[in-house]
TIROLO-886211 format. One record per residue (C-alpha): residue in one letter; chain; residue number from 1; y negated, z negated, x negated. Coordinates in nm, 3 decimals, always signed. Layout:
<nodes>
rest:kette:nr:yy:zz:xx
A:A:NUM:Y:Z:X;
...
</nodes>
This chain:
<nodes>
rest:kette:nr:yy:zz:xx
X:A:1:-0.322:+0.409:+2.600;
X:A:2:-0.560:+0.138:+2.584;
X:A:3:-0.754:+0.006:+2.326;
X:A:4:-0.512:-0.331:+2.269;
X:A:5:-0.240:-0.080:+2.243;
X:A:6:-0.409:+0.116:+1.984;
X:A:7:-0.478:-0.212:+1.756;
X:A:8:-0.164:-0.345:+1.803;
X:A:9:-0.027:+0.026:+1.672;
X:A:10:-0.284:-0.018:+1.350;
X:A:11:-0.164:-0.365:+1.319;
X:A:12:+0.187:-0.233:+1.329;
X:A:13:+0.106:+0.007:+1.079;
X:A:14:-0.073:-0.235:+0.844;
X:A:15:+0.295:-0.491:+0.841;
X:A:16:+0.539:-0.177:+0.850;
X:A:17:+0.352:-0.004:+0.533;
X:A:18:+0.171:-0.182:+0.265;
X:A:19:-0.170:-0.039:+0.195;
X:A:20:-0.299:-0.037:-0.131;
X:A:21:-0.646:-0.183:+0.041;
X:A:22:-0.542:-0.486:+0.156;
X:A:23:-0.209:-0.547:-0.066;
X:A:24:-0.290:-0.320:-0.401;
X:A:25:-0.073:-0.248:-0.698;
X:A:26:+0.237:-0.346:-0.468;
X:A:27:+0.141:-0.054:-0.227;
X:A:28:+0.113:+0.210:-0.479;
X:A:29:+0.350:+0.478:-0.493;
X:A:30:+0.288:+0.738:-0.737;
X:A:31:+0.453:+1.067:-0.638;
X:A:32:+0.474:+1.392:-0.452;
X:A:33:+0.875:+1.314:-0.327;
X:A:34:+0.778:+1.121:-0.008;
X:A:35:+0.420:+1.320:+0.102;
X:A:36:+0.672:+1.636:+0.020;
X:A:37:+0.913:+1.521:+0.281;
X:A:38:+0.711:+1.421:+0.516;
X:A:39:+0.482:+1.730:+0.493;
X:A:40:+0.835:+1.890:+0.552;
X:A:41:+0.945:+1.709:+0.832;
X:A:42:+0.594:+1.796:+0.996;
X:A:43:+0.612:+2.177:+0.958;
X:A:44:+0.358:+2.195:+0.651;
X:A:45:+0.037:+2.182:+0.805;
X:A:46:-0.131:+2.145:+0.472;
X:A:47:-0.012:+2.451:+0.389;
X:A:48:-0.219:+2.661:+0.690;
X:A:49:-0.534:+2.496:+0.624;
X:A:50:-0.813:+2.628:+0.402;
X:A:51:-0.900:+2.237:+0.164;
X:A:52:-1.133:+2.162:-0.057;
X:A:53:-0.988:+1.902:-0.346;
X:A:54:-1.233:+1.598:-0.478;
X:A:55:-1.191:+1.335:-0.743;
X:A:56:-1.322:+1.119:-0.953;
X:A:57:-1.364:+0.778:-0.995;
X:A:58:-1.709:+0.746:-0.851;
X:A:59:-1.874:+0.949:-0.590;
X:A:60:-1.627:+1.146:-0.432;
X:A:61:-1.680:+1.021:-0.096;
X:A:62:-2.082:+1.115:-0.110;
X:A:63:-1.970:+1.433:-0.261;
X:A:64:-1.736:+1.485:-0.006;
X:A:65:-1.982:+1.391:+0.304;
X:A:66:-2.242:+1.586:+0.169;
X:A:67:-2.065:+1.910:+0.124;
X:A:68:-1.905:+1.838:+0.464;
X:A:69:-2.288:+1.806:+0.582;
X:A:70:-2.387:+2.135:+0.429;
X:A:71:-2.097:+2.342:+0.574;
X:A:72:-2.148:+2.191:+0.927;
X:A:73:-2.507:+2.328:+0.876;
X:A:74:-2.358:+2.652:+0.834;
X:A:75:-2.161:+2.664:+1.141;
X:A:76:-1.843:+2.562:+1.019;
X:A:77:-1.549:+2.319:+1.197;
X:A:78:-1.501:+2.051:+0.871;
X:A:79:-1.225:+1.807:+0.902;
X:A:80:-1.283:+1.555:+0.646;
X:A:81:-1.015:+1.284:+0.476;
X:A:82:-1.193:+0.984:+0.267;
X:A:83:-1.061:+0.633:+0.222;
X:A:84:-1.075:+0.362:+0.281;
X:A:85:-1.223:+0.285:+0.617;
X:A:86:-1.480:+0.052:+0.645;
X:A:87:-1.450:-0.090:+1.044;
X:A:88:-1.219:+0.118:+1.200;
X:A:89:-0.917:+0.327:+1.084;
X:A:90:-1.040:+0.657:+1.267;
X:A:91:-1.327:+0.639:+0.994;
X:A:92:-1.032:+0.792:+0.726;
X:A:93:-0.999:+1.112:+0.948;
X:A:94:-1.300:+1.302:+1.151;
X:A:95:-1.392:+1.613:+1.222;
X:A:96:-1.811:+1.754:+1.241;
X:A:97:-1.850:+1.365:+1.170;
X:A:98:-1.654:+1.248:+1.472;
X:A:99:-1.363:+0.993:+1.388;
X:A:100:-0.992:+1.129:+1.501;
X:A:101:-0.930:+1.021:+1.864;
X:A:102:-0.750:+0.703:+1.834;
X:A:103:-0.518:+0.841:+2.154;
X:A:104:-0.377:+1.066:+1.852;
X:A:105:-0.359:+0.793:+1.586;
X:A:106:-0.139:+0.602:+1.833;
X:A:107:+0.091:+0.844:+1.936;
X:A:108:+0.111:+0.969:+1.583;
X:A:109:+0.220:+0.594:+1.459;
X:A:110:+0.508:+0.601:+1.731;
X:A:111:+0.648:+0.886:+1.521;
X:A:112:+0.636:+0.648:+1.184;
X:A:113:+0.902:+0.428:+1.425;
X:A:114:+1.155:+0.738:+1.422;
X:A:115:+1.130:+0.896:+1.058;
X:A:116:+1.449:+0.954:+0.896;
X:A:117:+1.574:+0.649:+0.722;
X:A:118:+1.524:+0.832:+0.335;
X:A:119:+1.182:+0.902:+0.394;
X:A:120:+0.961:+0.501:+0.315;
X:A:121:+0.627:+0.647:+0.286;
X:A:122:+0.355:+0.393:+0.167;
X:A:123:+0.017:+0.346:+0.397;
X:A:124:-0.181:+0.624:+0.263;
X:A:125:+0.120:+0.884:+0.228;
X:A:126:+0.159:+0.836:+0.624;
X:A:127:-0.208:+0.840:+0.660;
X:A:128:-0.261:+1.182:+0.475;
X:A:129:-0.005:+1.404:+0.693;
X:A:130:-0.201:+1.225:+0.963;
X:A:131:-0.489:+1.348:+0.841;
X:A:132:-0.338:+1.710:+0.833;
X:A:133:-0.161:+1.776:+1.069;
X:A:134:-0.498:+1.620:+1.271;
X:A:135:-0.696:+1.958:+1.145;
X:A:136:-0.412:+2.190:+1.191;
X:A:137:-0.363:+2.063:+1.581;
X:A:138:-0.743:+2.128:+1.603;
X:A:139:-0.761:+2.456:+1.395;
X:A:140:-1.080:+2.299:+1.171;
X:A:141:-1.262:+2.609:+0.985;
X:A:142:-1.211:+2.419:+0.622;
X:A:143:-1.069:+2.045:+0.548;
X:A:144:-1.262:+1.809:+0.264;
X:A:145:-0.973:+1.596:+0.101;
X:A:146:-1.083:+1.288:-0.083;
X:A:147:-0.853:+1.207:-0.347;
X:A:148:-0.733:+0.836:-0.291;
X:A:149:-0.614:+0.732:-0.622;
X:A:150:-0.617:+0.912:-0.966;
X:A:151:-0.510:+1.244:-0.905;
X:A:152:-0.160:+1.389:-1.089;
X:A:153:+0.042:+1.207:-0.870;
X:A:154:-0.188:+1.121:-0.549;
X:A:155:-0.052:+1.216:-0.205;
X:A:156:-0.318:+1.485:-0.154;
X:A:157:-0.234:+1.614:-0.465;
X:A:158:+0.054:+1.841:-0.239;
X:A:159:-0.251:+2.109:-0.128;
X:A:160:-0.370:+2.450:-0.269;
X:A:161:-0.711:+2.418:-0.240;
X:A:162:-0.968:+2.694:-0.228;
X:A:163:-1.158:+2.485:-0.530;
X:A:164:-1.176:+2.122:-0.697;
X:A:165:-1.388:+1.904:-0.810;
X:A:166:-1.380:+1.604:-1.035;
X:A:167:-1.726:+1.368:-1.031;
X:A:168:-1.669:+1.150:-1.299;
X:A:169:-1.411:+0.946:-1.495;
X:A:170:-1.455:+0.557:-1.590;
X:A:171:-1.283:+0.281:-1.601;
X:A:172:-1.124:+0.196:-1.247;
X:A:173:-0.782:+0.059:-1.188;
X:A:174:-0.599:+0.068:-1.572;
X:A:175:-0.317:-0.123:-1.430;
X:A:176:-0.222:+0.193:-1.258;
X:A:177:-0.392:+0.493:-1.450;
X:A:178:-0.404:+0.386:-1.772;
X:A:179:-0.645:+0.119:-2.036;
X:A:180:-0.864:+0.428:-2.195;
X:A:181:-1.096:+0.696:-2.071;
X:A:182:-0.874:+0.925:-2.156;
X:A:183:-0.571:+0.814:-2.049;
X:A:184:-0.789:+0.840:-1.686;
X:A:185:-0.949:+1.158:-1.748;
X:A:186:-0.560:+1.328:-1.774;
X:A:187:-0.462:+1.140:-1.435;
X:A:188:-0.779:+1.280:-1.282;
X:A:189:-0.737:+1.631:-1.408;
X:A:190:-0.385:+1.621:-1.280;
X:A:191:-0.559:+1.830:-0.971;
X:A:192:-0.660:+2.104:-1.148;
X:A:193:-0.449:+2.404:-1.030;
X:A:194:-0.364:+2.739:-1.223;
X:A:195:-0.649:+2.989:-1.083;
X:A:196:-0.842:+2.758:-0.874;
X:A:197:-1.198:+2.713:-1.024;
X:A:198:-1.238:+2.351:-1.106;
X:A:199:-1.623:+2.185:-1.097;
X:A:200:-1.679:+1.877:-1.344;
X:A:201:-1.983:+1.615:-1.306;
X:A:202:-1.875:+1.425:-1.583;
X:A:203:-2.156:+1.350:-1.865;
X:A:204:-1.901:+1.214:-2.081;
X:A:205:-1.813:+1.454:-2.357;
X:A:206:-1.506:+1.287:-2.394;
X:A:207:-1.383:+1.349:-2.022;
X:A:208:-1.564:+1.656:-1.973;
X:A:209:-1.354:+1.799:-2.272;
X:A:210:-1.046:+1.650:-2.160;
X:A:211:-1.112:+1.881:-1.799;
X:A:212:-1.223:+2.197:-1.990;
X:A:213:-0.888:+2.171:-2.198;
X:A:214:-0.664:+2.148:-1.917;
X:A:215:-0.852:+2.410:-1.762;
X:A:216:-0.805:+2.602:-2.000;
X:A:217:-0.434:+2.543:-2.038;
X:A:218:-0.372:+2.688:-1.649;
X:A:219:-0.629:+2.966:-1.666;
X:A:220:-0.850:+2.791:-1.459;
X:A:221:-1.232:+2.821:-1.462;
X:A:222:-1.407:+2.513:-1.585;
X:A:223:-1.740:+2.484:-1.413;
X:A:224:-1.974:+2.188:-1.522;
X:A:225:-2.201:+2.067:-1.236;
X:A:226:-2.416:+1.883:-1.501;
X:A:227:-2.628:+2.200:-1.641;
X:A:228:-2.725:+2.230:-1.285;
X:A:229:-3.122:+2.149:-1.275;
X:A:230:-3.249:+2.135:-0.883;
X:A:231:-3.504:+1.892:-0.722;
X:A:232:-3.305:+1.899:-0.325;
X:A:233:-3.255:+1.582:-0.214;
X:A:234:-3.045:+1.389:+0.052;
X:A:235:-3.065:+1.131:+0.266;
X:A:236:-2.811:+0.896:+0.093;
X:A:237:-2.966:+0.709:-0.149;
X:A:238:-2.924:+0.617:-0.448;
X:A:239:-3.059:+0.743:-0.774;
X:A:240:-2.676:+0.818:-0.862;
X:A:241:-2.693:+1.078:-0.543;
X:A:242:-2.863:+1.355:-0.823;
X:A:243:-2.543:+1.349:-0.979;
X:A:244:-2.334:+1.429:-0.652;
X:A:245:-2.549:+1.697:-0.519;
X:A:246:-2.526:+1.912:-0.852;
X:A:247:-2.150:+1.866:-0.820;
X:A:248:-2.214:+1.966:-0.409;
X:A:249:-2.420:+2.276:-0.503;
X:A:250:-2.115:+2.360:-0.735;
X:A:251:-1.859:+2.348:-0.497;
X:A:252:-2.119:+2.589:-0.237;
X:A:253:-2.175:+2.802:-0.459;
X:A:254:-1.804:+2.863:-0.568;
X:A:255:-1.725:+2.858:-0.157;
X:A:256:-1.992:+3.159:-0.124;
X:A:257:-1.804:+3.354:-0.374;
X:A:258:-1.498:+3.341:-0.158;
X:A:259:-1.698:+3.430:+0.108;
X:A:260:-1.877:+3.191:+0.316;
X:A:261:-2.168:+3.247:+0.446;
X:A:262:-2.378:+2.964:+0.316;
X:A:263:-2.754:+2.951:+0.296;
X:A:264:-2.993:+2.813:+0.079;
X:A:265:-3.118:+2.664:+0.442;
X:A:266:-2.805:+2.530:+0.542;
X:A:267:-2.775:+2.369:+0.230;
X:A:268:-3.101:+2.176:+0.217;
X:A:269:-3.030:+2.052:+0.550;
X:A:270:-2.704:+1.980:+0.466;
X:A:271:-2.822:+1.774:+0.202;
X:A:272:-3.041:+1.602:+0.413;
X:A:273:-2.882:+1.557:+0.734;
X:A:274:-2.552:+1.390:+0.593;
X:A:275:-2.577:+1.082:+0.763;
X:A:276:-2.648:+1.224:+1.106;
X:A:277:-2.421:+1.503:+1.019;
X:A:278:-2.057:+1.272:+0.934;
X:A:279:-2.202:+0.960:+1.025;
X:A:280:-2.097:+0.787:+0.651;
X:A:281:-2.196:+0.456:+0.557;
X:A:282:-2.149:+0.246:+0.272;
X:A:283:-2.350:+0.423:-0.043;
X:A:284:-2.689:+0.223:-0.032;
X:A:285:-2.661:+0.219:+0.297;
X:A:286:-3.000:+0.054:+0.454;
X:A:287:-2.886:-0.199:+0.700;
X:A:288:-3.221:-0.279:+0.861;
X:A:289:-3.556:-0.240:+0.697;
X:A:290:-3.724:-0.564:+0.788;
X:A:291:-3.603:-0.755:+0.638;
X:A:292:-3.485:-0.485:+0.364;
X:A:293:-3.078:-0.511:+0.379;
X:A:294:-2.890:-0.255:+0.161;
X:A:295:-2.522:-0.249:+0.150;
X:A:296:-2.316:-0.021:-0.136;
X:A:297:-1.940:-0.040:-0.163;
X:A:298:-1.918:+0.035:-0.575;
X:A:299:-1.694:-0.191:-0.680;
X:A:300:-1.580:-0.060:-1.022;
X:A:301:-1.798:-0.157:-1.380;
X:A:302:-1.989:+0.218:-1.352;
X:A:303:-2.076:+0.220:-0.996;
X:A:304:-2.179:-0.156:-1.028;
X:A:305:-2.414:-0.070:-1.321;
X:A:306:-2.604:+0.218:-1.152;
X:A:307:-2.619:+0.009:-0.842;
X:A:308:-2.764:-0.294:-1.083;
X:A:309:-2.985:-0.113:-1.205;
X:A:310:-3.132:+0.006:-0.869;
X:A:311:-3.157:-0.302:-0.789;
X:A:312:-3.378:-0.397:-1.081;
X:A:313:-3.611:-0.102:-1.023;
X:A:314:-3.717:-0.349:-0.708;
X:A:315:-3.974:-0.543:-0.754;
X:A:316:-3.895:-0.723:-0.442;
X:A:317:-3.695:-1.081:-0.508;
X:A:318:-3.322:-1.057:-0.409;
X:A:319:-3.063:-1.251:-0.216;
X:A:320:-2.764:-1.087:-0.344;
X:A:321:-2.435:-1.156:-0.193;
X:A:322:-2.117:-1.031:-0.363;
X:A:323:-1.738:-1.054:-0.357;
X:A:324:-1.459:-0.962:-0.520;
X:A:325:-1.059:-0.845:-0.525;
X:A:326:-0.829:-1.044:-0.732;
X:A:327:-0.806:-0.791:-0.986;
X:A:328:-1.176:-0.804:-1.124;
X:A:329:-1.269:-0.839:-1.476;
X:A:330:-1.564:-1.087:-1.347;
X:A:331:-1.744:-1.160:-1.714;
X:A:332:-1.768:-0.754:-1.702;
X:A:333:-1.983:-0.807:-1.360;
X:A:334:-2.159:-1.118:-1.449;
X:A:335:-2.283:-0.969:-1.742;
X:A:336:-2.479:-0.661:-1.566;
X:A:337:-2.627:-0.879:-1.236;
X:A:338:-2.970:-0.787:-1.109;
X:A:339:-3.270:-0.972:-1.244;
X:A:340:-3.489:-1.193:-0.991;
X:A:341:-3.221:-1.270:-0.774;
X:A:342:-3.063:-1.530:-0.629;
X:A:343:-2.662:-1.494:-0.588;
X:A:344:-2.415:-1.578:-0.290;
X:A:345:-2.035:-1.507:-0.385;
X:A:346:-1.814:-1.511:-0.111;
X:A:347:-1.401:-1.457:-0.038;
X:A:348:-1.326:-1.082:+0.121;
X:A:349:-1.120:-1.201:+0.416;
X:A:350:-0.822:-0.994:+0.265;
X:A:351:-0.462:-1.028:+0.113;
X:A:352:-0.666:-0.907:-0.252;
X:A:353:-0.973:-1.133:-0.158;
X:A:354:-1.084:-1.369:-0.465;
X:A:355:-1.217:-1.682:-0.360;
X:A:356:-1.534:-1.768:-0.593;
X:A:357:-1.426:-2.097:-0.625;
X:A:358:-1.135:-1.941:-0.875;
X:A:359:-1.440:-1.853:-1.099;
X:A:360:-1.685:-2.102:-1.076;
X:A:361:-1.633:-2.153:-1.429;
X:A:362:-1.761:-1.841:-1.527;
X:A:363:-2.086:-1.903:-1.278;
X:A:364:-2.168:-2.182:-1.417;
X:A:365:-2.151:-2.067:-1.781;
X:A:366:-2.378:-1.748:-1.678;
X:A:367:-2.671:-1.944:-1.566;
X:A:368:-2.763:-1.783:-1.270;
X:A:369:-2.849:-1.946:-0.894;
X:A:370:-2.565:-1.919:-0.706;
X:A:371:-2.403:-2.074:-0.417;
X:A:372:-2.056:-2.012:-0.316;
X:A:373:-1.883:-1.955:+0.058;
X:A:374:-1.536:-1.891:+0.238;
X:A:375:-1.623:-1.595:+0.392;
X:A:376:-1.882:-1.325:+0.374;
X:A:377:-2.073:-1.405:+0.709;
X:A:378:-2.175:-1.732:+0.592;
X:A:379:-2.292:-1.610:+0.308;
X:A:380:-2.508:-1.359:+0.488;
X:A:381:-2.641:-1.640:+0.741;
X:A:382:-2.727:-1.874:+0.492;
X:A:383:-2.923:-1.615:+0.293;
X:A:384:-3.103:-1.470:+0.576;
X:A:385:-3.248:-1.837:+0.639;
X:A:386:-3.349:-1.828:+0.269;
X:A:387:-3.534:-1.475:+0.326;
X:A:388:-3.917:-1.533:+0.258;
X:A:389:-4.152:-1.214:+0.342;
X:A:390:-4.135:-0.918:+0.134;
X:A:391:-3.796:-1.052:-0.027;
X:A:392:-3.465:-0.851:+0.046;
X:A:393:-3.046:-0.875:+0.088;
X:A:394:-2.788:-0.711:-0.124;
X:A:395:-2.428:-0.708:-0.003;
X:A:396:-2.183:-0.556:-0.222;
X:A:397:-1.915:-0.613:-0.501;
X:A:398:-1.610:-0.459:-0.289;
X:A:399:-1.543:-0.173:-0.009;
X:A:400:-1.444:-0.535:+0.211;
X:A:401:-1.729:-0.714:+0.164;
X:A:402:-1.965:-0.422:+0.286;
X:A:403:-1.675:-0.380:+0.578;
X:A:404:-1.695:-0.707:+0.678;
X:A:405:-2.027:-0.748:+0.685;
X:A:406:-2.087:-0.398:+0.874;
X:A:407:-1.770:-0.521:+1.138;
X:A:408:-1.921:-0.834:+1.249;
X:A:409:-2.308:-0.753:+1.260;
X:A:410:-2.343:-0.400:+1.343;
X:A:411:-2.111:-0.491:+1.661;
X:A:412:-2.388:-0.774:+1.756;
</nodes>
């Protein structure tokens, strides 16, 4: 196989299967029917593989990375799902923080050519058995699976886990889960199974109660991560990072109960060997340090509004350069940007890319400085030759616009 085999297989993929990255609600197909048949067809690999479950509408991928981090640091063999991929599709499936081999991706797609004709899975249905039969073929000690979207009826949704976890609820993609918090909170505790201990990190009252009762309902032990005091730290950063490691030492601790040896040393390392440990990028991820370039991928109104208000804990002035899906509510956005800034919206090279021109309206009613582009790369080398000393680069507003950026310049 050689590597213009293996993109023409992705690219394959990408036209056979609509993905809900690059062609959204179209993509979407809520549902265990097709995973179930597939999972089937495949021999049930899910179903010999110890998992750990994780949700949540914000910080499931940190979560995820950093408890995959921690058990690595224990001696463990972690396979690890998340979504979506940043630069290359191998980023969705790895194992001790190596991507899957892409020989396996592309003899794995050949099989999508052959499946029985009543089986249509959707992009990340074919993508999660993948991703498990991946860890069965090499027998990984425990698999992380990263919910992909809500949670009742998500793909991964088809695994017994040992123990789940739920981060948060906000407002993230209504047109699929539902318009309320609450509406949300029931999609996302849709994982919770009878008997299997389920950890919450939501401060809401209103979503942590809406957990606890369905909890309750299967007999299920509600743990909340949030009455969890602790002063670790990792290396992601982020002030939002304190949430996620309360919600990882949750998750430990309920994994030493069912017997893993796990110690306090393996978990401060854990915590602060993540990015060496699984190799994730994307959370305040610091591009270079001179000049200062952070990229985050939060893209819904909470994420934004913890990122923001990093941001404005700065005192450094900011070039920040942003973009945005079709779908965005952009008066929510405009009305949380950093201070001290000056702004650079750009079109995410992508089927759900907005081009800023569509809301220049709203720009120019917000009064900030802003300059608009086709594509994210300009944006980035026009605001580099803007960059006085001690000033700094933001690049954010969408999981594409961080991917774009990372594909063309970390390559160069």
């Amino acid at each position: 196989m050689t590597n213009q085999q293996y993109q023409e297989a992705i690219d394959w993929l990408f036209v056979q299967i609509p993905s809900y990255q690059t062609d959204g609600q179209k993509a979407y197909k809520p549902g265990l029917e097709n995973i179930t048949k597939l999972c089937d067809l495949f021999g049930n690999p899910q179903e010999k593989l110890k998992m750990i479950h994780i949700g949540g509408t914000n910080g499931k991928g940190s979560t995820s990375n950093m408890l995959a981090s921690v058990l690595q640091e224990a001696g463990y063999k972690i396979g690890l799902y998340n979504s979506p991929h940043l630069i290359d599709f191998t980023e969705r499936i790895k194992i001790n923080g190596e991507n899957c081999d892409k020989e396996f991706v592309y003899h794995f797609i050949q099989k999508l050519r052959n499946l029985p004709e009543e089986i249509t899975p959707s992009f990340f249905e074919f993508t999660t058995i993948m991703a498990f039969e991946y860890f069965y073929q090499k027998k990984v000690d425990y698999a992380i699976i990263e919910v992909g979207l809500g949670g009742r009826l998500d793909s991964t949704n088809i695994i017994t886990p040992l123990v789940s976890a739920i981060t948060n609820v906000a407002l993230d993609h209504q047109d699929l889960l539902g318009n309320t918090i609450e509406e949300i909170s029931r999609e996302k505790a849709g994982i919770i199974k009878p008997n299997i201990s389920i950890i919450s990190g939501a401060d809401d009252l209103v979503v942590k109660n809406i957990i606890k009762s369905e909890a309750s309902e299967l007999k299920t032990e509600f743990i909340d991560a949030t009455t969890i005091t602790t002063d670790l730290k990792s290396d992601l950063k982020g002030n939002y990072q304190q949430k996620n490691i309360k919600v990882v030492l949750a998750l430990t601790k309920e994994l030493q109960n069912s017997g893993l040896t796990i110690s306090e040393k393996h978990i401060q390392n854990g915590l602060l060997k993540v990015l060496k440990n699984t190799n994730f990028i994307g959370r305040w991820f610091e591009f270079s340090k001179d000049p200062l370039i952070i990229c985050d991928t939060a893209h819904n109104q909470a994420g934004l509004e913890l990122v923001f208000d990093q941001l404005n804990s700065i005192p450094k002035f900011k070039h920040i350069i942003l973009g945005f899906v079709a779908e965005k509510n952009i008066t929510e956005v405009l009305q949380i940007l950093p201070r001290n800034a000056t702004f650079y919206f750009a079109k995410p090279s992508n089927n759900r890319g907005r081009h800023p021109q569509d809301y220049e309206d709203l720009l120019k009613k917000s009064k900030i400085i802003y300059k608009i582009f086709d594509t994210v790369q300009e944006a980035y080398l026009f605001a580099k030759q803007q960059l006085k000393k001690e000033e700094m680069i933001f690049i954010g507003g969408s999981n594409f616009v961080v991917g774009e950026f990372l594909q063309k310049n970390l390559e160069e």
